[in-house]
MIZADREN-734790 format. One record per residue: residue number from 1; residue in one letter; z, x, y of N, C-alpha, C in turn. Coordinates in steps of 0.001 Angstrom, whole numbers, always signed. Layout:
REM MIZADREN-734790
<vexza nr="NUM" rest="a" n_zz="Z" n_xx="X" n_yy="Y" ca_zz="Z" ca_xx="X" ca_yy="Y" c_zz="Z" c_xx="X" c_yy="Y"/>
...
This chain:
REM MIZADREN-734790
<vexza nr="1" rest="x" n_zz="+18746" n_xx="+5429" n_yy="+25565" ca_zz="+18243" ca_xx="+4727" ca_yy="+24399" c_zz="+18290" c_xx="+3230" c_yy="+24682"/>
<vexza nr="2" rest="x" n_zz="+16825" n_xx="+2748" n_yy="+24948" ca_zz="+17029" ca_xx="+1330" ca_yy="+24816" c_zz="+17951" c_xx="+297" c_yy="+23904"/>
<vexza nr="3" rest="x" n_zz="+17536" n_xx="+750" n_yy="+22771" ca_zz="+18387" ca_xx="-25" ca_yy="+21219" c_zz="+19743" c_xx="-315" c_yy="+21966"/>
<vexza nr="4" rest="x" n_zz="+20511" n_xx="+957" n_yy="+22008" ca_zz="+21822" ca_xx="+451" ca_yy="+22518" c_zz="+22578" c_xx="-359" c_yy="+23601"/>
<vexza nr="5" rest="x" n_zz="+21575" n_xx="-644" n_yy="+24586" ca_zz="+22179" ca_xx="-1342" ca_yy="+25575" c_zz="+21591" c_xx="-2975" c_yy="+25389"/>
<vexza nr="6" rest="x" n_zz="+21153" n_xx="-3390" n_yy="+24235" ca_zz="+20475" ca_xx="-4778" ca_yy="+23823" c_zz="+21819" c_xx="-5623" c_yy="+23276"/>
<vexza nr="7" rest="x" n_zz="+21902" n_xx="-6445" n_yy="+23064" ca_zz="+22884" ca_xx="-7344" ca_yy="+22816" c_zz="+22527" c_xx="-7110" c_yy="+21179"/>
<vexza nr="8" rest="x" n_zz="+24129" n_xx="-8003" n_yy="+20813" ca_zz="+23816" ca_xx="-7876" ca_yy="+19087" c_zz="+22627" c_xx="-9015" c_yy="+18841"/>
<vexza nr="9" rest="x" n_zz="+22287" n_xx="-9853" n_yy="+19519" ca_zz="+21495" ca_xx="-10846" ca_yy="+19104" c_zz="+20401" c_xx="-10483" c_yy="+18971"/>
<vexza nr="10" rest="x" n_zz="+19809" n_xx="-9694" n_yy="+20374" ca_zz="+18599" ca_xx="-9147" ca_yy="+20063" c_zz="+18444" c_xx="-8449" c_yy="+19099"/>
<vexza nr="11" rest="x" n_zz="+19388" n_xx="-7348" n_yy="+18676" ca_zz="+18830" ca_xx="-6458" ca_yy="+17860" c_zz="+18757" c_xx="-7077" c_yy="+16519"/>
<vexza nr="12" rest="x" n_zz="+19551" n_xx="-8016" n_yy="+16373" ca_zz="+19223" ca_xx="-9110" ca_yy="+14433" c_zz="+17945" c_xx="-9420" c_yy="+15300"/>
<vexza nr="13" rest="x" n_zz="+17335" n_xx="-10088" n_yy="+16163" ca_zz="+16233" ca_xx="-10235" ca_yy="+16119" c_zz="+15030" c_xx="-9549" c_yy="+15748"/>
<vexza nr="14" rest="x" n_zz="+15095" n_xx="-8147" n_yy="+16271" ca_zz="+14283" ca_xx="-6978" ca_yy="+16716" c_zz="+14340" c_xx="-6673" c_yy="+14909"/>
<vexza nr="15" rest="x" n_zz="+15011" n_xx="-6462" n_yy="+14591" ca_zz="+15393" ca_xx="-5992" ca_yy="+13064" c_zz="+15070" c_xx="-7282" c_yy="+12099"/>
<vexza nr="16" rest="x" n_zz="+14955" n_xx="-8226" n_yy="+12332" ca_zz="+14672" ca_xx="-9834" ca_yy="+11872" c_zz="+13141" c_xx="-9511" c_yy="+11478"/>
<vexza nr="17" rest="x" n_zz="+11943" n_xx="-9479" n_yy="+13044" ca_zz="+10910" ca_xx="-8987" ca_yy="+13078" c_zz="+10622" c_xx="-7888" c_yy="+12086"/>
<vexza nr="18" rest="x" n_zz="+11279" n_xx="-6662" n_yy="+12562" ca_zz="+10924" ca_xx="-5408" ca_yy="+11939" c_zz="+10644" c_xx="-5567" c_yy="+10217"/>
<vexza nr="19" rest="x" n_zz="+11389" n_xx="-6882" n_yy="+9142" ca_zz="+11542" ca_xx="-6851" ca_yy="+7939" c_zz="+10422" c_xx="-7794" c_yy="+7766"/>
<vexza nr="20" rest="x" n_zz="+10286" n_xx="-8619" n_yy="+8373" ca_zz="+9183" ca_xx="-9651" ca_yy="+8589" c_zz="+7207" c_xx="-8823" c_yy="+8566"/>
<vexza nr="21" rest="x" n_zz="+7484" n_xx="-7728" n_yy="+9501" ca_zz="+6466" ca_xx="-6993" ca_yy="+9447" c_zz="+5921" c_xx="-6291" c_yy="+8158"/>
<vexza nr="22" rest="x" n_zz="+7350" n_xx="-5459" n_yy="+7947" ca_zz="+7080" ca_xx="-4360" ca_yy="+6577" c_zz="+6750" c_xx="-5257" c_yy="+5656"/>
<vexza nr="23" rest="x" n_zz="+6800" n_xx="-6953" n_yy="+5175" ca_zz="+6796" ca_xx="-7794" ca_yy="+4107" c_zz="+5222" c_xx="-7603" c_yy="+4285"/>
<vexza nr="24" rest="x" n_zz="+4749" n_xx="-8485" n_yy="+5553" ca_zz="+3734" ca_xx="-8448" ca_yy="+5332" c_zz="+2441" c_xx="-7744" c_yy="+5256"/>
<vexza nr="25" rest="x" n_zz="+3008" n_xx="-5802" n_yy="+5761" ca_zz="+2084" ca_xx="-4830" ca_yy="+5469" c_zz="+2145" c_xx="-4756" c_yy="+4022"/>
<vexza nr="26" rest="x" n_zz="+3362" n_xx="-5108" n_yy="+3149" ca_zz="+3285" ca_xx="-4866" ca_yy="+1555" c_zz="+2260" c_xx="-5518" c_yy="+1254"/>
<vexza nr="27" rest="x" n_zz="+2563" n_xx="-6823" n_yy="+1265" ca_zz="+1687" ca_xx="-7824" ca_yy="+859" c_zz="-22" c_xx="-7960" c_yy="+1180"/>
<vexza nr="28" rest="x" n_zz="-407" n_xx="-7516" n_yy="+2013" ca_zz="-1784" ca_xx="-6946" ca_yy="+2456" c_zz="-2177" c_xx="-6056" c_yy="+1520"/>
<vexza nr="29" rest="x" n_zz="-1304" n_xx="-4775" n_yy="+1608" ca_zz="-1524" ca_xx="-3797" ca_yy="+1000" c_zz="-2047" c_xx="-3795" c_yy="-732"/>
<vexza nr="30" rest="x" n_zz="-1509" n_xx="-5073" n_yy="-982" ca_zz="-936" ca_xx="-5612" ca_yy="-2399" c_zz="-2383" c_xx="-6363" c_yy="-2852"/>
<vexza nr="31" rest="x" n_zz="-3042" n_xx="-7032" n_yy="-1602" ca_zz="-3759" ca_xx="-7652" ca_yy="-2253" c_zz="-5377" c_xx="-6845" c_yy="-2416"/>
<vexza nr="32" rest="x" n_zz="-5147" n_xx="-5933" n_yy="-1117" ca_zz="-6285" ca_xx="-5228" ca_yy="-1187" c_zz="-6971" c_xx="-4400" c_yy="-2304"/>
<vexza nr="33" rest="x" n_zz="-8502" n_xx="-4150" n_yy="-2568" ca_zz="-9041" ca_xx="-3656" ca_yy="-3496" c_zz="-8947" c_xx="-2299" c_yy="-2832"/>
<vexza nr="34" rest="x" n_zz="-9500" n_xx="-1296" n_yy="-3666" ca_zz="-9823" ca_xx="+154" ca_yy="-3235" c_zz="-10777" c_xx="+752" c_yy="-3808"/>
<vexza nr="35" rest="x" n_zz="-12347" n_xx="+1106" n_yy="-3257" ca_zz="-13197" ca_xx="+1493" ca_yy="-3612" c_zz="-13381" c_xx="+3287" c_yy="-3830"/>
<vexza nr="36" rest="x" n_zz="-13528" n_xx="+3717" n_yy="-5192" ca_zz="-13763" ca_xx="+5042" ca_yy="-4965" c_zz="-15674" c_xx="+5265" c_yy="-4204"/>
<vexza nr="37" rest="x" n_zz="-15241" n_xx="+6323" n_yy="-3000" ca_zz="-16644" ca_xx="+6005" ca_yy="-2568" c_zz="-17977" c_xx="+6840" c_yy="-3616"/>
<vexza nr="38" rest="x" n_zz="-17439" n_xx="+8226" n_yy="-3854" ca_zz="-18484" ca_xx="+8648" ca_yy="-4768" c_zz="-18465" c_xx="+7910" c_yy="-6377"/>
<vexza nr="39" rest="x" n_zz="-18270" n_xx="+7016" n_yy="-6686" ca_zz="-18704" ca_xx="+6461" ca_yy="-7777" c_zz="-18620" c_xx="+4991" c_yy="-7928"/>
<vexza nr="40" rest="x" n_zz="-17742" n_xx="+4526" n_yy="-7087" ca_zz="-17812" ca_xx="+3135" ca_yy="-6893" c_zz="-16608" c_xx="+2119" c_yy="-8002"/>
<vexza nr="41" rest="x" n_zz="-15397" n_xx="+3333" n_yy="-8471" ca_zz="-14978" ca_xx="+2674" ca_yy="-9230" c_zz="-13857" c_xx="+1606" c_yy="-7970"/>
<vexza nr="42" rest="x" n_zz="-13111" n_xx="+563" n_yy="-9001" ca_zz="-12603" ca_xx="-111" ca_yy="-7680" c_zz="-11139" c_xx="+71" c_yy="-8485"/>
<vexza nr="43" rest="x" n_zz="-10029" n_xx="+139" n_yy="-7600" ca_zz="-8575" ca_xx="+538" ca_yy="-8204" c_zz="-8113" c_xx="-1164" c_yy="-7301"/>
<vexza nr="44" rest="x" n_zz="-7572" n_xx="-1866" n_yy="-8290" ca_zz="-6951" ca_xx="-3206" ca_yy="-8086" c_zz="-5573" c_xx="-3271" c_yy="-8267"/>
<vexza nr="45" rest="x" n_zz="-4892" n_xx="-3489" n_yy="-7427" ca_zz="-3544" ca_xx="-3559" ca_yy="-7912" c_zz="-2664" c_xx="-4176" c_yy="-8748"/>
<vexza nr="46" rest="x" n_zz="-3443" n_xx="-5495" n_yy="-8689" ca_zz="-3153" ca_xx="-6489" ca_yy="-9712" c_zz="-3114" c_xx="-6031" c_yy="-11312"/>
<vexza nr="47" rest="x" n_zz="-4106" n_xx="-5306" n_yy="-11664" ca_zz="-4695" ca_xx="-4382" ca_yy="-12661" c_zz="-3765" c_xx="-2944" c_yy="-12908"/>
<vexza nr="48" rest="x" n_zz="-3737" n_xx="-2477" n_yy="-12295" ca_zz="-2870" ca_xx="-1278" ca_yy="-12046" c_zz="-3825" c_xx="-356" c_yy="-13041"/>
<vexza nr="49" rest="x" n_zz="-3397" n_xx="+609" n_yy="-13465" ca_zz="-4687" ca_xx="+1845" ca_yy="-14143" c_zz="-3976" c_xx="+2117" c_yy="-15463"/>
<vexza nr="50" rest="x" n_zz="-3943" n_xx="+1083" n_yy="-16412" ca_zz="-3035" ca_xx="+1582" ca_yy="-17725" c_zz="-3623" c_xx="+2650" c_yy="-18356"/>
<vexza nr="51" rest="x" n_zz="-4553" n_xx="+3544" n_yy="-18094" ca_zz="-5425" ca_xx="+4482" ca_yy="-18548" c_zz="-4773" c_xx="+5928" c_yy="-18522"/>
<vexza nr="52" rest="x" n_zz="-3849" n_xx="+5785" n_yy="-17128" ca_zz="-3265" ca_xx="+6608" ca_yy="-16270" c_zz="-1619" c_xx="+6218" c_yy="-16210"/>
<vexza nr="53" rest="x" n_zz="-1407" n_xx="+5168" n_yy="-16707" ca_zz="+439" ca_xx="+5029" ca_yy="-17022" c_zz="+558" c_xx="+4284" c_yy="-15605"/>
<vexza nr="54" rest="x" n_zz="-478" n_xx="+4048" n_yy="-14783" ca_zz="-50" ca_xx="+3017" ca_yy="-13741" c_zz="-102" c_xx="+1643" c_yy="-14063"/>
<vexza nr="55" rest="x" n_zz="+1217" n_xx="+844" n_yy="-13590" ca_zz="+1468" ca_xx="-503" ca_yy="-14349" c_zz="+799" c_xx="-1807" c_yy="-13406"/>
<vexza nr="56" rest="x" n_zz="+439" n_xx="-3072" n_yy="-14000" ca_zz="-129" ca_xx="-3588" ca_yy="-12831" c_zz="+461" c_xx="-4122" c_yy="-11661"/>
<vexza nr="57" rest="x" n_zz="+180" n_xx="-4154" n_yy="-10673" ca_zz="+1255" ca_xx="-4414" ca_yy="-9475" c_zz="+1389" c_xx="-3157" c_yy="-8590"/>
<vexza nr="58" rest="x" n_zz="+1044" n_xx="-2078" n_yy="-8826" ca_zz="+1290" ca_xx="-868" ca_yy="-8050" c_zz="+403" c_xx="-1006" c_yy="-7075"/>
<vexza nr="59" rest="x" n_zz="+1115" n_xx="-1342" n_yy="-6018" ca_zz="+16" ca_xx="-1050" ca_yy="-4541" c_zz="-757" c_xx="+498" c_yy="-4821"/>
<vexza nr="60" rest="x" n_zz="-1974" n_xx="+612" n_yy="-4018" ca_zz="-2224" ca_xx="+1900" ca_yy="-3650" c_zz="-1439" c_xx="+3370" c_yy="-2976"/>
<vexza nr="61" rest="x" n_zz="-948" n_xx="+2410" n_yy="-2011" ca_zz="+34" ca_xx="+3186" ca_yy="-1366" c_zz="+964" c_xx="+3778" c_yy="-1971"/>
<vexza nr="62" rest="x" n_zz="+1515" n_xx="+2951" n_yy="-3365" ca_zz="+2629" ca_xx="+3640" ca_yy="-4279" c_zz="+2029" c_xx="+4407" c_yy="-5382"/>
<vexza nr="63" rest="x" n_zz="+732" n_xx="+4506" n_yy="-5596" ca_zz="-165" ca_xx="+5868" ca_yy="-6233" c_zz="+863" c_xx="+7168" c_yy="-6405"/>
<vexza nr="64" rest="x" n_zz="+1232" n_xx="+7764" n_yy="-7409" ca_zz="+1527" ca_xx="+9120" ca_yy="-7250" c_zz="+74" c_xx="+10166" c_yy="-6292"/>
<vexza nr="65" rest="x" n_zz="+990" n_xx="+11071" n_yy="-5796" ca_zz="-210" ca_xx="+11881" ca_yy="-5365" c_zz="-1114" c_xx="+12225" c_yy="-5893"/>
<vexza nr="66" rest="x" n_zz="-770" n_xx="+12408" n_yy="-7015" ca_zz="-1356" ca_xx="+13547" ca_yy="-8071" c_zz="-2696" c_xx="+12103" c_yy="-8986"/>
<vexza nr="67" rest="x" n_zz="-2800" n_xx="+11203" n_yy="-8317" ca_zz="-3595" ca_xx="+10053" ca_yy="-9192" c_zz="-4818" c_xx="+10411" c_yy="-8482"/>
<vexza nr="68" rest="x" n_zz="-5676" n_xx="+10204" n_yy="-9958" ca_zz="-7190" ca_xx="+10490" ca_yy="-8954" c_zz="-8043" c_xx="+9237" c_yy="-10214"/>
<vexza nr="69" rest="x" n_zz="-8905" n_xx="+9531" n_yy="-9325" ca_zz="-10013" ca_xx="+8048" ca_yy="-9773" c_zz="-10436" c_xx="+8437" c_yy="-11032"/>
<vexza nr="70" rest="x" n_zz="-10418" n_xx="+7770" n_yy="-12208" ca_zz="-10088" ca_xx="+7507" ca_yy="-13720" c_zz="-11388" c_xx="+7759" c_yy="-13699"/>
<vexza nr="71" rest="x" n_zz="-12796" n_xx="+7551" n_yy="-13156" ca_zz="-14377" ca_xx="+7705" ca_yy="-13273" c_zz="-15036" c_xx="+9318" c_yy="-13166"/>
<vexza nr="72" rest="x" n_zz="-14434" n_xx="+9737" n_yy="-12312" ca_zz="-15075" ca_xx="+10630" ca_yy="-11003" c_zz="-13821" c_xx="+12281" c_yy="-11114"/>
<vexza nr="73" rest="x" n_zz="-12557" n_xx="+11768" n_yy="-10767" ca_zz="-11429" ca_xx="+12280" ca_yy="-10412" c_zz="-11554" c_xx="+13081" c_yy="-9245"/>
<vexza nr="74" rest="x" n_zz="-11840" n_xx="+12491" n_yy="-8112" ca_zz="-11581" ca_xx="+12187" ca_yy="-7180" c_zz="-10433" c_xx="+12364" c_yy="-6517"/>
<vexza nr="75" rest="x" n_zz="-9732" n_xx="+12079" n_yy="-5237" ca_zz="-8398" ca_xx="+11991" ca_yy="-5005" c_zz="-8330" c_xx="+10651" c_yy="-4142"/>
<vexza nr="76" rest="x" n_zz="-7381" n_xx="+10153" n_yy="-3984" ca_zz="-6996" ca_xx="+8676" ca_yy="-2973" c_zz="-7785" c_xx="+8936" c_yy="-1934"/>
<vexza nr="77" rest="x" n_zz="-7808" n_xx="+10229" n_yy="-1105" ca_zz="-8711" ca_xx="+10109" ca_yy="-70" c_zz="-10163" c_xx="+10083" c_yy="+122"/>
<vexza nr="78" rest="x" n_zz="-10412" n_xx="+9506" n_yy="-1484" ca_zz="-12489" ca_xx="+9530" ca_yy="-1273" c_zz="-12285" c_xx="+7747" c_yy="-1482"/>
<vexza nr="79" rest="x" n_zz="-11348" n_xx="+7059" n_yy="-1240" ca_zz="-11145" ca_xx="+5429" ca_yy="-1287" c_zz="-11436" c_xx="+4741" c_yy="+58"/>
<vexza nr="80" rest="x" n_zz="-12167" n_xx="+3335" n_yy="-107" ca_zz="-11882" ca_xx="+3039" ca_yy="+955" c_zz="-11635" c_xx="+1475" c_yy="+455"/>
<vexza nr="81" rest="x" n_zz="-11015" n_xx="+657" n_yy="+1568" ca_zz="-10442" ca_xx="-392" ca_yy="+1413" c_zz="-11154" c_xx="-1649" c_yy="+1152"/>
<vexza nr="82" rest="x" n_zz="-11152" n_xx="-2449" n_yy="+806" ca_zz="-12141" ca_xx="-3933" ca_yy="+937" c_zz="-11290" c_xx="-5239" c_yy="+336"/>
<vexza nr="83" rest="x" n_zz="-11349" n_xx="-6131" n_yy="+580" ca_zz="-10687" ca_xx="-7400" ca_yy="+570" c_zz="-11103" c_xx="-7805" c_yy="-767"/>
């Protein structure tokens, strides 16, 4: 196992990085829109789906499974992403 033979420094580093990363996949994730493709509704996170008890701020990614597109009903996987 590599990990273990690294000094403690590296690994606060390696682990420094690693929290640095996950911030900024949230934050991407966070800002991105999500297009349903058969109807074109768009799920915003900012917005969240009060229609559906989702509050605003809920990334996509934190969707219950069971959420489907409020237009269409659909599932997360007929979405696609856009800025």
């Amino acid at each position: 196992m590599v990990y273990g033979i690294l000094s403690n420094e590296n690994k606060r580093l390696i682990l420094q990085r690693l929290i640095v990363c996950q911030i900024l996949i949230t934050l991407r994730s966070e800002e991105m829109k999500h297009v349903c493709d058969p109807c074109g509704y768009v799920y915003d996170p900012a917005e969240g789906d009060s229609a559906s008890g989702v509050k605003p701020g809920t990334a996509f990614a934190d969707l219950p499974a069971s959420w489907v597109c409020p237009l269409c009903g659909v599932g997360k996987d007929q979405f696609y992403d856009v800025k």
